[in-house]
N, C-alpha and C positions, 0 to 999 in steps of 0.2 A: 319659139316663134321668131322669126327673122327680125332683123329691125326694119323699121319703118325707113324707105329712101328720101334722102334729104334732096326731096327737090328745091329748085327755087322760086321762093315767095313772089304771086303775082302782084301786081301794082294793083288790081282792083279789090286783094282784101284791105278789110279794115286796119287791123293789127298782121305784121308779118314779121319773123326774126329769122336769119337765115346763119348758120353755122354757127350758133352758139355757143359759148363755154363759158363757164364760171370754174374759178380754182380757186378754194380757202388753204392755203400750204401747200399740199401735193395731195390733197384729197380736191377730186373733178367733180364739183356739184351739179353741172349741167356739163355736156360732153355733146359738141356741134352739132344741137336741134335748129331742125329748120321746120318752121311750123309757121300755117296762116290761116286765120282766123276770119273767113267770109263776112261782110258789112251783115247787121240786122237779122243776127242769128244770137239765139239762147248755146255756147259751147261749155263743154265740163273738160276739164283739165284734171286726173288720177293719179295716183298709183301710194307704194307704201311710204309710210315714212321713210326720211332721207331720198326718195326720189328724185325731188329735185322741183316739186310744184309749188311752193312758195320763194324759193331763189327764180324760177323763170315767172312768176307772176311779180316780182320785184325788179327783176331787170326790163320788165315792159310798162314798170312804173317810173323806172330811174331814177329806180331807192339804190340798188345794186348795177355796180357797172362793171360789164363781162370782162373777161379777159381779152374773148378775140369774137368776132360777128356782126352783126349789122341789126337795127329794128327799122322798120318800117310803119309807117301810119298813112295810110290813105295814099301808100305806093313811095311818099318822100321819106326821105333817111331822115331820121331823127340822132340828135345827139346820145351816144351812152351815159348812163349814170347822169342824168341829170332830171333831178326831179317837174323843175319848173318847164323844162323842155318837153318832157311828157305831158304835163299838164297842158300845155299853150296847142299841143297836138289835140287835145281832147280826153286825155287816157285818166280816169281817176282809178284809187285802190280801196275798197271796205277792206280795214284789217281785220282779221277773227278777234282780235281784242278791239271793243270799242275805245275811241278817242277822245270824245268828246268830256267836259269836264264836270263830271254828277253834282259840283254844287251850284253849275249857272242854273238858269231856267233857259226853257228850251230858243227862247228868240234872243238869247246871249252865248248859248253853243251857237246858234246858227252862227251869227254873225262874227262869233270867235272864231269858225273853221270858216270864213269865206274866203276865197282871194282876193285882195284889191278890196280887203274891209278896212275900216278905221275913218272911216269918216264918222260924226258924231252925230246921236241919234237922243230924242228925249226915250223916257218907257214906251209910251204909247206908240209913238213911230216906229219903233224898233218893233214891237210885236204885230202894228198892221204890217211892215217889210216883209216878216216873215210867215205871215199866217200864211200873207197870200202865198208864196212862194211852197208851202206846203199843203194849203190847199188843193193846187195845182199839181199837186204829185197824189193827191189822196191820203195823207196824210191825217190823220182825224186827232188832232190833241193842241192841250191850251196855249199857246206862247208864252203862258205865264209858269206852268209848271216847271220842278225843278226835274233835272235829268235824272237825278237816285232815284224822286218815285215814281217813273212810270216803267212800265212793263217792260220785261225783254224784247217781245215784238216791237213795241213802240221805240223803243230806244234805238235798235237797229234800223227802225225805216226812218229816221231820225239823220243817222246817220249816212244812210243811201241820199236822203235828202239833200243833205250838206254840201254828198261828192257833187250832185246834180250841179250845185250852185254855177259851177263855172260852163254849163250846158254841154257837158261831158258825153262824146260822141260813144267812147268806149268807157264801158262799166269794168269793172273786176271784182271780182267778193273770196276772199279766204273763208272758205271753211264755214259758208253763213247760218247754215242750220244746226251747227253743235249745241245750241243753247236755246234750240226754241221747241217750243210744244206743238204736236201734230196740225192742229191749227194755226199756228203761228208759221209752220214751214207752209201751208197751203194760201195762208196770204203773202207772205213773203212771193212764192210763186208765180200768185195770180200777177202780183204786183212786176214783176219781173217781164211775165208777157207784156202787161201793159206798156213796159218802158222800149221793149221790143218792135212793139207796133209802132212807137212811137221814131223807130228808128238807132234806136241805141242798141250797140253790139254788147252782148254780154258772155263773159267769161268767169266760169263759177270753177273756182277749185272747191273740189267736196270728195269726199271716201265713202260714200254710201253708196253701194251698185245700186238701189232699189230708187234714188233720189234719181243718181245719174240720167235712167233709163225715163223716169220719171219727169223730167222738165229740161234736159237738151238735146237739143238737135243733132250736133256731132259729140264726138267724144275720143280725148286726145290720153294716152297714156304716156306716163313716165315709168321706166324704173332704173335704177342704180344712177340717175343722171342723163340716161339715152332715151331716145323717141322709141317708145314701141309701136302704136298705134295714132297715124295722123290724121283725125278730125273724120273719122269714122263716123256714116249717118247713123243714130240710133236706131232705127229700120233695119241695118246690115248688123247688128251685134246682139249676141243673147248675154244673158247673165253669168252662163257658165265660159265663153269667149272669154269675156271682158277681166273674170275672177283669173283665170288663165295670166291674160296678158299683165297685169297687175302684180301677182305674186310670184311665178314664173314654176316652171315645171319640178324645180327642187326645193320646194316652199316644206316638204315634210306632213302638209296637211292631211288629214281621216276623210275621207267622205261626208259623213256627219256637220263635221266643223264647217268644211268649205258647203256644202251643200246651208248649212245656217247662215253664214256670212254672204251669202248671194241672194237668200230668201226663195231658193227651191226645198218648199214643203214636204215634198215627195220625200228627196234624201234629207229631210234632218233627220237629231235623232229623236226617237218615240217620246213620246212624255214620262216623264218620272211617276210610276202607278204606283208606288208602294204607300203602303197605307200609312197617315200619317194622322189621323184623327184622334186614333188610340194612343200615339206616341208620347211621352213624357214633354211637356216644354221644357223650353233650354233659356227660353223670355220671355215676363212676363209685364208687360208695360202698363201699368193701370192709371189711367185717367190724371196724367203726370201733365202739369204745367211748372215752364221754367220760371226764374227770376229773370227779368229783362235785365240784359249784361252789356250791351252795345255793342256784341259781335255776332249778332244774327236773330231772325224773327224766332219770338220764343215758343216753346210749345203752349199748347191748347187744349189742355184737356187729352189727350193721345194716349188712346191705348194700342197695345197691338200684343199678339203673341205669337212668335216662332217655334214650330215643335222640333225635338233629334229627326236629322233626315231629310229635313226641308228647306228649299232657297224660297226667300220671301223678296219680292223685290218693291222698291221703293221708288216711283214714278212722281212726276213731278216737275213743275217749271222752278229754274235754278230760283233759292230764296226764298223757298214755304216754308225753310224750317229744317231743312234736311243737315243740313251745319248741325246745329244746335243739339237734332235727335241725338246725332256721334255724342257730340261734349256729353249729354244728360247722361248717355249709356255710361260713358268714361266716366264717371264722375265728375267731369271739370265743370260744373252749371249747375249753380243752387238749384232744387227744388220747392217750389211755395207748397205745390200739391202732388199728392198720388205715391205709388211705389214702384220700384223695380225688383225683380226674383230674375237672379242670373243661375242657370240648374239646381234649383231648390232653395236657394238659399238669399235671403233680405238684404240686398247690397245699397238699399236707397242709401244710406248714408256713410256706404263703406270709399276709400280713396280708391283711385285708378290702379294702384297694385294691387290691394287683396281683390277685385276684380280680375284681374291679371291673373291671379292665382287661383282662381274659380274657374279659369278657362276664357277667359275674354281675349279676344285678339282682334284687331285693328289694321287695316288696307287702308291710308289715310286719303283722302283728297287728294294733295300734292305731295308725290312721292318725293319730290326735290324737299320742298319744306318743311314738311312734315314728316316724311317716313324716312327721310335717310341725312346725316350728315358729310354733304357732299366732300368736304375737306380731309374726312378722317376716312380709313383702310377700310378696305370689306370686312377684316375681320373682327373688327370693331363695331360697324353696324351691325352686321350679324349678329353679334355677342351681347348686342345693348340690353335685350328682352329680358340672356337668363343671368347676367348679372346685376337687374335689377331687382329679379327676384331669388338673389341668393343673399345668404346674409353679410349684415355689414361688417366688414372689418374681413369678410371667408376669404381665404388663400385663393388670388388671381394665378393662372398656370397660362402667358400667354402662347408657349409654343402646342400646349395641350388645343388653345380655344381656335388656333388656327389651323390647324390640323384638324378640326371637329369642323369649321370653316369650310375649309378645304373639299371635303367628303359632302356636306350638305350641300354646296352650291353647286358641286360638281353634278350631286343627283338632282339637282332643278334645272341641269340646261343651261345655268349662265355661264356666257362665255366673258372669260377673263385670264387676265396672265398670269396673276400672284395674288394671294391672299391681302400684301401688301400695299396694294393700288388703289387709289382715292376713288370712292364710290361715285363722284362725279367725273369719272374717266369711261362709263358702262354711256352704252345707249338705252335710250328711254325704257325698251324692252327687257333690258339683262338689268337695266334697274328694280325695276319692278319685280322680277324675277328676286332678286335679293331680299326682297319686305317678303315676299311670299314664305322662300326659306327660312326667314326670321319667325315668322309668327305661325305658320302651322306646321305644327308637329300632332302626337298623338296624346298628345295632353289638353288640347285645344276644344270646347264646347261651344264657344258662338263666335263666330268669321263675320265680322261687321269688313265688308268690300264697297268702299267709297269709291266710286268713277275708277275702277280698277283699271278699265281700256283706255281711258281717255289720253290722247295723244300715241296710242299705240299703233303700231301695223295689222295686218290681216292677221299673219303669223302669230306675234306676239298675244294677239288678241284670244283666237283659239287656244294657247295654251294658257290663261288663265281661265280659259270656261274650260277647261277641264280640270284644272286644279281645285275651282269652287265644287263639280260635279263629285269628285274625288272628295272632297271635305264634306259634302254631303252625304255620301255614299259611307263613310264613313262612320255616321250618327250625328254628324254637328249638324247644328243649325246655322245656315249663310243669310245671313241680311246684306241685301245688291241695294245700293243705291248708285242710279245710272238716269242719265237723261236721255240714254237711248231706247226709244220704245223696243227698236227689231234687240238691242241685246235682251232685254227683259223678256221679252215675248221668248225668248228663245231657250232662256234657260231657269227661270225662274216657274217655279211652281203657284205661287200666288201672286200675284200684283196688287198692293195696297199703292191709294195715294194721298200725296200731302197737298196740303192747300190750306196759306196762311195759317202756317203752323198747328194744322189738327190733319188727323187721318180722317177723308171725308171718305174713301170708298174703296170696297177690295171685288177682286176680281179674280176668276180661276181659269183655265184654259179648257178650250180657247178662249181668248182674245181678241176683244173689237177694239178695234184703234179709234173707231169714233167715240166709245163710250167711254174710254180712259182718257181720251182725249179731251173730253168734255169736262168728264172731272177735273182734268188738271187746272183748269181756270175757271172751277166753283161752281159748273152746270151739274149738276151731280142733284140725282133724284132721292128719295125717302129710302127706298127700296135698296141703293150702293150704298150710303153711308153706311158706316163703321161704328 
C-alpha cells in the first residue's frame, strides 16, 4: 500500500506535526509524519511494535524532542521536546504504566500529580478539593482510599483524572485497555465519549482492530516509522484493510491467524473437536490454598484440571491470583491446603525441578525478568533448562550446547547473528521465541504460557498461537493465562476464571464476552462456578 502524502497540517486541527522524524543512533523511529488530528474527535493511532506510536505520542507530549519537524496545537508552533510547553498548550499523556504512587490515598495522588500543586492543605480540604474535581469527571471512589486497593478500572480513571487537572484540551492514552476487564474497557469508553462531548480531542494508541473500529472516529497507521494511513474515517475502513495496512503484505501470516487477529469469524480456524473428556489429565489442582507470601493474592480453595490435548485458558482482571496459580504449580508458594498431580504423579510437595522433570515447562510473565538473562548469550539461555536438569558436577560440552543452540533456534524463527549475543540484543519477538525453544520440546507435558503475547506484534503474536496449537496437538496440556479476552476466545478450548484468588467459573465455546465478563469482577451465577 503506498504511503500516506504528507500533506501540511491545517491550523484548525487540534494537535498537528508536520515532517517528523525521530533518530535513536541510525535507527529512524519516526520518518517525516505529517499528521493532524481534528479538534473534538475520539482518533486511534496503530500499527506493530517498533512502529513508531509511542515515540510520536511522546513527541506530542514533549517527552521526546524530534530531530527535525514542527508540532502544532491549535494551529501555533509549540516548542519540541518540552514537556511543560506541551502541557501550557493543553496536551496531556496517560502512560500504559500507571504513575501515580499505590501508597498515597487517592486525594494525595491527586494532588501529588497536579501542576501548580504545593500549596498546603489540612486532610479534610485536601479530600473535599478533590472529591469534587472527580466528582465532576464521574469518577465514583473515596478520597480517602489508598491507590494499591482499588481496582484497575478505578485506578486508571484515576489517572485520566489527574491529566484533566490542568483542563487538558488534548487527551492522549497509551495502550489504555491492556489491563482492564471487558467492562472496565466499556466504561473506560463510555467515559472517553463523555470527555468528547465535552470538547476534549482524544488520541488513543491501542493494537486491537476490534477496539479501534470499536470507539474512533479516524484511524492513523504507522509502520516501520512511516505514515501508512492518515486519520482514515472508521466508516471508510474494514478490518481486513486496516490488518493489511498495519502488518504489511510480507508479514508471512496463514489466513487462519490473520483472519483471528482481526476478529473475522468466518476465516478462523475451526474449533479444536477432539475429544478430550476421555483424555488422561496432565493437572490435577484440588482445592489448593496458598500460604500468604506478600507477592500476590493467594489462592482459594482452586481447583482446576487440564487434560492431554487441551488449552485451558485463564481469564481474569490482572491480581486475582493469577501470579501466584504459576508459583503454586512451580512449587515456589507454600501450600496450607489441597494437592497437585502433575501427569500422574503427587508433586504437592515436590521442588520446581523434579516438576521440571515430570514435564513442566513455564512461559513466564516477563520474558525480560523472568524468562531470560538478558546480559548472558543465547546459548546460555537456551541451555539454562537442560543443564538444570542434568546432574551435578556432568561434563558441560559448550561448543556441543551451542551448536544444539544453533539448530533449535534456527528451527523457531529467531532471528539472530550468533549463538554468542546477549539475549537482550533480540526484539521483543525473537525473545520470546528463545523461552519458547528453551522449554518445549517432546519431553514437555504441561505448557503453563503466562501473557505469552503481551508486548508483541501481530506477527510475533500468531506465531506463538501456533506454537501453543502445536504443543497441544501434540498431547500436552497448555494453560494460557492472558488478559486478553479475543486471544482466549480464539485459541483456547475452555475458559476458566479467577477472581480473588479462587476459580469462580469455566466456560466452553462459544463464548459470551458478557458472561465472562461478568465473572471477572465476581458477578458470576450458581450455575458457572467451579
Amino acid at each position: 500500500m503506498a504511503l500516506a502524502s504528507g500533506k501540511s497540517p491545517l491550523p484548525q486541527h487540534a494537535l498537528a506535526c508536520g515532517d517528523v522524524s525521530v533518530l535513536f543512533g541510525e535507527v529512524a523511529a519516526l520518518s517525516q509524519v505529517s499528521l493532524g488530528f481534528e479538534a473534538g474527535r475520539i482518533h486511534a493511532v496503530v500499527g506493530q511494535n517498533g512502529a513508531g506510536k509511542t515515540t510520536f505520542a511522546r513527541v506530542c507530549a514533549g517527552i521526546v524532542r524530534p530531530s527535525s519537524g514542527q508540532l502544532l496545537i491549535g494551529g501555533e508552533p509549540v516548542p519540541l521536546g518540552k514537556v511543560n510547553a506541551a502541557r501550557a498548550a493543553g496536551v496531556e499523556l496517560v502512560h500504559q504504566s500507571f504513575a501515580l504512587p499505590p501508597s498515597f490515598t487517592v486525594a494525595e495522588a491527586m494532588e501529588f500529580g497536579a501542576q501548580g500543586g504545593g500549596a498546603l492543605f489540612s486532610a479534610n480540604a485536601l479530600r473535599a478539593r478533590w472529591a469534587a474535581h472527580l466528582e465532576g469527571l464521574g469518577v465514583e471512589v473515596d478520597p480517602r482510599a489508598r491507590i494499591r486497593d482499588l481496582p484497575v478500572e478505578t485506578r486508571q480513571a484515576i489517572e485520566i483524572a489527574r491529566a484533566l487537572v490542568t483542563d487538558a484540551r488534548i487527551l492522549i492514552l497509551d495502550e489504555p485497555t491492556a489491563v482492564l476487564s471487558p467492562s472496565g474497557i466499556d466504561t473506560l469508553f463510555e467515559r472517553l465519549r463523555g470527555l468528547r462531548e465535552r470538547g476534549v480531542t482524544i488520541i488513543l494508541i491501542l493494537h486491537k482492530i476490534r477496539e479501534v473500529l470499536g470507539i474512533a472516529e479516524t484511524v492513523s497507521v504507522l509502520r516501520g516509522g512511516r505514515l501508512i494511513e492518515a486519520c482514515v474515517p472508521v466508516g471508510e475502513i474494514d478490518a481486513a484493510r486496516l490488518a493489511n495496512s498495519i502488518i504489511g503484505s510480507a508479514a508471512g501470516l496463514d489466513k487462519a491467524d490473520k483472519a483471528a487477529l482481526v476478529g473475522d469469524a468466518a476465516g478462523a480456524p475451526a474449533p479444536h473437536t477432539a475429544s478430550r473428556t476421555a483424555a488422561a489429565p496432565i493437572l490435577q489442582m484440588n482445592a489448593v490454598t496458598t500460604r500468604p507470601d506478600g507477592e500476590g493474592r493467594p489462592l482459594d480453595r482452586a481447583s482446576l484440571i487440564i487434560r492431554s490435548g487441551e488449552i485451558v485458558g485463564i481469564a481474569g482482571v490482572e491480581g486475582n491470583g493469577q501470579q501466584t496459580l504459576v508459583r503454586a504449580l512451580a512449587g515456589l508458594v507454600g501450600l496450607e491446603h489441597g494437592t497437585i498431580t502433575l501427569d500422574g504423579r503427587d508433586v504437592t510437595r515436590r521442588p520446581l525441578l523434579e516438576r521440571r522433570a515430570a514435564g513442566l515447562r513455564i512461559i513466564p510473565f516477563d520474558r525480560n525478568s523472568e524468562g531470560l538473562s538478558l546480559t548472558s548469550s543465547l546459548w546460555e539461555n537456551w541451555s539454562a533448562r537442560r543443564l538444570l536438569l542434568g546432574r551435578i558436577l556432568s561434563f558441560v560440552a559448550p561448543a556441543r550446547l551451542r551448536k544444539a543452540c544453533q539448530a533449535s533456534l534456527t528451527g523457531w524463527d529467531v532471528r539472530f547473528a550468533t549463538t554468542t549475543q546477549p539475549a537482550g540484543s533480540l526484539s521483543g519477538g525473537n525473545a520470546q521465541k528463545v523461552i519458547l525453544a528453551r522449554e518445549i520440546d517432546e519431553t514437555a507435558r504441561l505448557v503453563i504460557a503466562a501473557q505469552p503475547t503481551r508486548g508483541l506484534d501481530i506477527g510475533a503474536t500468531a506465531f506463538v498461537w501456533r506454537a501453543l496449537r502445536a504443543s497441544r496437538d501434540q498431547g500436552c496440556g497448555v494453560l494460557l493465562i492472558s488478559s486478553d479476552l479475543d486471544e482466549l476466545f480464539d485459541i483456547a478450548d475452555r475458559v476458566v476464571v479467577m477472581f480473588s484468588g479462587r476459580i469462580v467459573a469455566e466456560f466452553t465455546a462459544p463464548f459470551e464476552i458478557a458472561a465472562v465478563g461478568q465473572a471477572m469482577v465476581g458477578d458470576v451465577s450458581l450455575e458457572q462456578a467451579a
